[in-house]
C-alpha positions, 0 to 999 in steps of 0.5 A, a space after each residue: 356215829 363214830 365211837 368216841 366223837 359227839 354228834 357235833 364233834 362228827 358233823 365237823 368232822 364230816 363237814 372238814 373232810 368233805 370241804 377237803 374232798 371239795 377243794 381236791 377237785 378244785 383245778 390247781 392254778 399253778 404258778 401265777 402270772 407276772 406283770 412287772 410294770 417299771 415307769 421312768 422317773 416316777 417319785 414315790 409321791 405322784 400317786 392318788 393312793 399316796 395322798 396326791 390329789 393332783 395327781 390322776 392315777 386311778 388304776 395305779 390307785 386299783 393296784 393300791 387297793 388290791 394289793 401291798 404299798 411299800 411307803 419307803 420304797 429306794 432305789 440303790 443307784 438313781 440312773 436308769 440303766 444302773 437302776 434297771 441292771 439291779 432290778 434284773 439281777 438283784 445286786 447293788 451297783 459296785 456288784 453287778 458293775 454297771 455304771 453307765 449306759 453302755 455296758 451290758 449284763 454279762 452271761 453269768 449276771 443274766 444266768 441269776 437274774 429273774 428273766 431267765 431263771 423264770 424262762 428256764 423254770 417254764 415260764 412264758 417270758 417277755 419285754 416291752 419298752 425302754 430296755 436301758 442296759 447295754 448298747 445298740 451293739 448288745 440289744 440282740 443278746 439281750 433280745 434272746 433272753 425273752 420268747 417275745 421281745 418289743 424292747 429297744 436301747 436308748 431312750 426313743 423318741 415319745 411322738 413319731 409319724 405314723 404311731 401312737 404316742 410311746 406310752 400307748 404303743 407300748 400298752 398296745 404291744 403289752 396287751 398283744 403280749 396278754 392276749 396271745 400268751 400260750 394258755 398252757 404255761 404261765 407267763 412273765 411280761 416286764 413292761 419298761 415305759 419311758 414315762 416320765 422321763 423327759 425327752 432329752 433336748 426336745 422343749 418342752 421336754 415332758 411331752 405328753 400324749 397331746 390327747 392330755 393337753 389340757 389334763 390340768 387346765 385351772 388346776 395348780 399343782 401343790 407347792 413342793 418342798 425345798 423351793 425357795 433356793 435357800 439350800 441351793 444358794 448354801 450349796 459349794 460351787 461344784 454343785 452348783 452352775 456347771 452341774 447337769 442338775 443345774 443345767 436341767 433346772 435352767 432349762 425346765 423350772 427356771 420361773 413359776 410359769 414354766 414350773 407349772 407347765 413342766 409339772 403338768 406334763 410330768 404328771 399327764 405323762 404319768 397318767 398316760 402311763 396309769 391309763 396303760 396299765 388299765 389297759 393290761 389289767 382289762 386284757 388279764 380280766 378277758 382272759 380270765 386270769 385276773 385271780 392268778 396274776 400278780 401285778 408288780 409296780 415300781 419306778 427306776 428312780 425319783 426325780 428333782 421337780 425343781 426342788 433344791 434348785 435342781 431337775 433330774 436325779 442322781 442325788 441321794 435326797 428322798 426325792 431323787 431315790 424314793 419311788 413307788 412300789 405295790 406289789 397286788 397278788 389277788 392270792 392274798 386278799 387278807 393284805 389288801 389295801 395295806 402299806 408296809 413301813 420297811 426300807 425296800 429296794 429296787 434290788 429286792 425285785 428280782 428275788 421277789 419275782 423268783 419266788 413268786 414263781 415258786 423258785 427258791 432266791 439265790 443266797 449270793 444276791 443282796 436284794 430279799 424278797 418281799 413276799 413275808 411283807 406280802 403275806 403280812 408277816 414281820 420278818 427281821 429287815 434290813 436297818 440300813 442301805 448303802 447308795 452309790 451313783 459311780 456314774 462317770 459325766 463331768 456334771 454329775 459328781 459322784 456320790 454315795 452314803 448310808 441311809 437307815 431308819 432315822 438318819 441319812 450320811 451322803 458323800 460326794 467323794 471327788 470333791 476337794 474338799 470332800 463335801 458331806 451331809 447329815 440329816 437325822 430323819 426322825 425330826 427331819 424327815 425332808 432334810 433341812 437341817 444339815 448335821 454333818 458341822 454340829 459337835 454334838 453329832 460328832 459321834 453320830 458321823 463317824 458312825 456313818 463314815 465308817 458305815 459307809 467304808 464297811 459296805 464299800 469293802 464288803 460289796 467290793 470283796 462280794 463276787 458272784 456266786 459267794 453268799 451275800 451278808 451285809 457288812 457287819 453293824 
């Protein structure tokens, strides 16, 4: 026995040392696989973890229980080409300047963003789906980014003679990516489903994989909030007829009959999508690598299911902008199964998968990365996020605001008057109270405007390369 150690002293020793030399032999595992799984137009609600019984999402629900749930989880700009352009880089819309859906990701915003740092870090790197930005012209460009590509421009059709329907294609070519990735490096693969988004033009629009038909037969769907039109009716006359929202709703909430129907095939759409992600998650397991892959899940945005007399999104109410996110790293298993409470972005993506890859985020983009909320950690957090939706359509007005842990200011800057809003979400967390006329938040209000002019001058000074800060409280 050593001198100077007492026999239980040196069988922990003994013991700590041995189980060191254990774990030394142990192969390490190296960086983790990545699977980032983005749904179109899922809202944060439509999950069985999020205490939707209607819906039927059991594996969504498995990544739940595996992994981290962020509750208040927004998108900066609610369109999915803006959207999916943040995702990739990290960088709200007034940065990035994509606005619509023709514009493409330039050389230097592709060079910070998380495909082709995790590429040029050694990782296996590859696309499947509705790629959304850019144009058909610039989709080859885009293609060259990734070692493997299955993405497309546009928004593609759902059913097409001779193939599955979309969502199943593309779990197919998603397994296939799984299945024949090359052992010898770790891999990324970015998974980007229509669903479900509508197809635009096509009644009944939500068009489901017909085998999910009758998914919700004798089954109704919950009531939502905001159905009654009290708020619509409220509303100043350039929000009202000759808006797309309006138009949208015409077409597909019009009557409680057709309310339901849309509603089911929304949510079989999703279900589509959750039966999908089963799939990847059965390819990773027969690989053996479901112990080094982490599964990042999310949507492009939220969606009107005919709440305020509106379809779509755009907005800055919760249900256009709030969406889903877990993040399930089997590394982690001491965090599994819980929810964070934080304000996350969809900004916050793509610096989150750079590290997971063992890189270190760049300081110029705005998103952060999520990894402490993983690990369970309470690092400082952001109090507050500025929105903009700068797309330019003669029915959708331009909006913008500031969201913070209690309240939310929206502007929709182009009308005349202005047309504004106020809604203290610590006593209204749904937005029914409009504040924005009552003298006694007069002060709360101008706080927030001028909230809204600081990050306006801060992210239209920001260029790339500089260090990002948030304008100052």
């Amino acid at each position: 026995m050593t001198a100077g150690l007492s026999r239980r002293q040196f069988l922990a020793t003994a013991a700590g040392a041995a189980a060191a030399a254990c774990a030394s032999q142990e192969p390490d595992p190296g960086p983790p696989n990545i699977l980032f799984v983005l749904t179109d137009d899922q809202r944060w609600d439509t999950l069985g973890a999020a205490g939707n019984a209607f819906a039927r999402t059991p594996h969504m629900d498995r990544l739940a229980a595996t992994g981290v749930r962020f509750v208040n989880n927004f998108v900066t700009t609610s369109i999915c080409a803006v959207s999916r352009a943040s995702f990739f880089t990290g960088m709200y819309s007034r940065c990035h300047g994509i606005h619509g859906f023709r514009t493409p990701l330039s050389d230097e915003q592709h060079a910070v963003s998380y495909p082709v740092r995790l590429r040029e870090a050694g990782y296996h790197t590859g696309f499947v789906g509705k790629y959304g930005v850019g144009s058909a012209d610039t989709i080859e460009d885009s293609a060259s980014r990734f070692d493997s590509w299955a993405g497309w421009p546009g928004q593609n059709q759902y059913l097409k003679e001779g193939r599955p329907h979309m969502t199943e294609h593309l779990g197919n070519q998603s397994v296939d990516f799984i299945e024949k990735a090359p052992a010898e490096k770790p891999w990324c693969l970015s998974v980007s489903f229509k669903a479900p988004h509508v197809q635009d033009g096509v009644a009944p629009y939500f068009i489901n994989d017909p085998k999910y038909d009758n998914l919700y037969d004798g089954v109704e769907p919950p009531d939502l909030e905001h159905m009654d039109g009290a708020y619509y009716d409220g509303l100043p006359e350039f929000l009202k007829q000759e808006t797309e929202s309006r138009i949208r709703w015409d077409r597909r909430f019009p009557n409680r009959e057709k309310w339901e129907e849309s509603v089911k095939r929304y949510y079989a759409l999703i279900h589509g999508a959750d039966v999908q992600i089963g799939r990847m998650m059965d390819a990773i397991a027969q690989r053996g690598q479901s112990e080094n892959t982490v599964i990042v899940f999310t949507g492009d945005n939220g969606f009107f299911l005919g709440e305020r007399g509106w379809a779509g999104k755009w907005y800055p109410h919760e249900h256009s902008i709030r969406t889903p996110m877990i993040i399930s790293d089997p590394r982690r298993p001491e965090t599994h199964g819980t929810t964070r409470d934080e304000m996350t972005l969809n900004i916050d993506v793509s610096p989150t998968i750079q590290s997971l890859a063992g890189l270190d985020p760049l300081d110029t983009i705005q998103g952060q990365d999520l990894n402490p909320l993983v690990d369970g950690e309470t690092p400082e957090w952001r109090q507050e996020w500025f929105y903009e939706h700068l797309f330019e359509h003669p029915r959708v007005p331009k909006s913008e605001g500031v969201r913070t842990i209690d309240w939310k200011y929206m502007q929709f800057p182009e009308s005349d008057p202005v047309h504004e809003e106020m809604y203290h979400l610590a006593d209204d967390p749904m937005e029914y109270k409009d504040l924005v006329a009552s003298p006694d938040h007069a002060d709360q209000l101008a706080h927030l405007r001028q909230r809204r002019e600081a990050w306006i001058a801060n992210l239209e000074a920001w260029r790339l390369g500089d260090p990002w800060q948030p304008p100052a409280a």
